[in-house]
N, C-alpha and C positions, 0 to 999 in steps of 0.2 A: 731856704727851707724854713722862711717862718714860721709856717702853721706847725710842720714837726717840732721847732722848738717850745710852741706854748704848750703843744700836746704834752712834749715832756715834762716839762714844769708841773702841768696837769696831774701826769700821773704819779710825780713825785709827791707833789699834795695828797694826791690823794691816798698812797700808799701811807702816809704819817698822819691822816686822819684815821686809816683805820688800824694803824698799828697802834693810836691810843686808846680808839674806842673800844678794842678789843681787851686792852690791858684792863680796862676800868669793869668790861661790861663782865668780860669772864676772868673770872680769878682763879687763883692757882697754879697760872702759868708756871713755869718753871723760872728759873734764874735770869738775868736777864743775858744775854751773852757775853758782852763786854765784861760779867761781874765772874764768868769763866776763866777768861783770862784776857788779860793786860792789849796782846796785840791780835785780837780778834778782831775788830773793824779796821785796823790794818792791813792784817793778813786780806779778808774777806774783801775790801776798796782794791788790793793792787791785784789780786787774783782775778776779780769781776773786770777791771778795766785792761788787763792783761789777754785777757780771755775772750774778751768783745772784739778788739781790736783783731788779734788774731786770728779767729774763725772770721768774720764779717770781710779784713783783707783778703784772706785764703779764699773764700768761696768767689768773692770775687775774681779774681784772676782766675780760677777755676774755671768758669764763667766768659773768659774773655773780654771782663772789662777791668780798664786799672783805674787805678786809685786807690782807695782807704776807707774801707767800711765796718762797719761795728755790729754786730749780732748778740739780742738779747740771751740767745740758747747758748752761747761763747761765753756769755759773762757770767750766768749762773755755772756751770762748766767750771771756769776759770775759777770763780768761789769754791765754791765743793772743794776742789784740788786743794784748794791752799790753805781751807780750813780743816780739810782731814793732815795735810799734812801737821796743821799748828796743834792738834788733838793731840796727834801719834808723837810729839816732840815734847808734849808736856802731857802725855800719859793723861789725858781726859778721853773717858768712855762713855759712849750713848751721844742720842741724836742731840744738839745746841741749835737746831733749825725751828722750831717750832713758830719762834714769835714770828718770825719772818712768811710764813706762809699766806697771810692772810693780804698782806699788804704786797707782794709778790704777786699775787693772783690779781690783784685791784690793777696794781701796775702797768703788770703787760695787757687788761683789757684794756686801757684810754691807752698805752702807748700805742697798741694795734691801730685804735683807732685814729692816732696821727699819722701813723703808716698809712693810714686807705688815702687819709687828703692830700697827703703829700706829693701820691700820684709816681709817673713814672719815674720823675728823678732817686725815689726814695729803691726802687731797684728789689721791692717786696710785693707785688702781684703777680698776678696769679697768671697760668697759660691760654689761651683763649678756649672761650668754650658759647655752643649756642642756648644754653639756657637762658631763662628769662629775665634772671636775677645776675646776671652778668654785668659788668661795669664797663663803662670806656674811659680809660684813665689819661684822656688827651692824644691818644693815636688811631682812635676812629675803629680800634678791635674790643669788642666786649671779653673782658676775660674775666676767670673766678676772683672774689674779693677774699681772698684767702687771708686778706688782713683781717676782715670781717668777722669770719671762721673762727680764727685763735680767740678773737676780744670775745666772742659768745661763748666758746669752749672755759676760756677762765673767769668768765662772769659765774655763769653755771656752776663751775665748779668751785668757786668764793663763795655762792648761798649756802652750797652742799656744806662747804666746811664750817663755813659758820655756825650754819645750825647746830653741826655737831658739836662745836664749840660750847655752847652757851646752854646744851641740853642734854648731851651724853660725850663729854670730852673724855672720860679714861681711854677709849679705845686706840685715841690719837694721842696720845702724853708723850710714847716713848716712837711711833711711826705714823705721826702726823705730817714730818718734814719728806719723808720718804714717799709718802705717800701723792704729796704736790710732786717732785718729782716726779715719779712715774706716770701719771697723770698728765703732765705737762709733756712729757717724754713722747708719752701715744700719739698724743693729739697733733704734735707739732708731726711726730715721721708720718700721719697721715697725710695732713695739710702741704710736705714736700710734693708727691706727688702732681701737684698742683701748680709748681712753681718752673721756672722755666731756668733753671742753673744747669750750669756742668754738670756733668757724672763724675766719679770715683773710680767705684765698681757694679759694672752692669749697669740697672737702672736709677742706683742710689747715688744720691750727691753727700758733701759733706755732713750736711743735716742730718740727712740720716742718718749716716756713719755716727753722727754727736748723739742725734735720738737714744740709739741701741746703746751706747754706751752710757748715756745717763739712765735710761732703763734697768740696764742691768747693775748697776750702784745703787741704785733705788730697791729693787728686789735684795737682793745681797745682804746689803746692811739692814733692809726691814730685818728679814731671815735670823741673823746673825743677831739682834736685836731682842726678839722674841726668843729665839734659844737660849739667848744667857743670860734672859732675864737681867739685864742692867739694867740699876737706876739711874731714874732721869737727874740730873741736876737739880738740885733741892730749890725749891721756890724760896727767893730772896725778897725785901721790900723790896719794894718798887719807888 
């Protein structure tokens, strides 16, 4: 799976070009996270890679195939978890996600798009369908590029944030990070519909299942947020 590995590489660049350019170009971000506390890219690295692994294996066998597979909606997942727990243990309140939205959104559209080239081994297309704009990913069935789908949905939704960044950011200071969440959260339980996994329950596969529950985290803590008025983490040098 060469082409998936440059893609990632890819989108690792490119999530850290625009995690600077956004540092330089809009100011006043808040803190940086790491200056929150001490084992937050700790915390945040084993819970992402915890959390890939886990969901990505699980749906698979779900699924009917084995082996070992890694899911980016797992990894974000498995963050969250680990860094609200490292919050709730060191008594830091309000969102610390902020910086990371912009380069998050960059990410998963180039990694999507390694997913589409990687084709059937990568085990992320879509069900077959006779639309026009269907693919054949090496078995001669056109099905949706539902890899396609996601990269466009968080392209899109990177300008949106951007913009707001760099020309009306108050409104996103303290539910900016919640707000990619949920966002991401929609777009992906639509895009399951489209995929050919096992169920759970009823018609929903695990994604789903992960969907609605990062949905509902995202709602929650916005909510909870704006009630109590917490502030953000005080903007630190950079």
């Amino acid at each position: 799976m060469v082409v998936h590995s440059i893609f990632d590489a890819l989108a690792f660049l490119t999530a850290l070009i625009v995690y600077r350019w956004l540092r330089v170009s809009a100011p006043g971000l808040p803190a940086q996270p790491w200056q929150v506390h001490s084992l937050y890219i700790i915390a945040a690295s084993f819970g992402a890679t915890a959390g890939a692994y886990l969901a990505g294996t699980a749906n698979l066998w779900l699924s009917g195939v084995g082996g070992v597979g890694r899911s980016i909606e797992g990894a974000l997942a498995g963050a969250i978890i680990a860094i609200e727990i490292l919050k709730w243990r060191a008594g830091v309140s309000g969102s610390t996600g902020l910086r990371f939205v912009a380069p998050l959104a960059a990410a998963i559209a180039v990694g999507r798009i390694g997913c589409f080239f990687a084709g059937l081994d990568d085990m992320t297309y879509g069900t077959p369908t006779a639309l026009p704009w269907g693919c054949d990913f090496g078995d001669g069935i056109p099905r949706h590029p539902v890899q396609l789908y996601e990269a466009a949905a968080m392209a899109a939704f990177l300008m949106a944030f951007v913009l707001l960044m760099l020309h009306r950011p108050t409104p996103l200071q303290r539910t900016g990070f919640y707000l990619f969440v949920a966002v991401y959260a929609t777009q992906r339980f639509a895009w399951e519909f489209f995929k050919p996994y096992g169920t759970v329950v009823g018609p929903f596969n695990l994604f789903h299942l992960l969907s609605l529950g990062l949905a509902a985290y995202a709602v929650v803590f916005a909510l909870r947020e704006w009630r109590t008025a917490c502030p953000y983490p005080p903007a630190l040098p950079t």
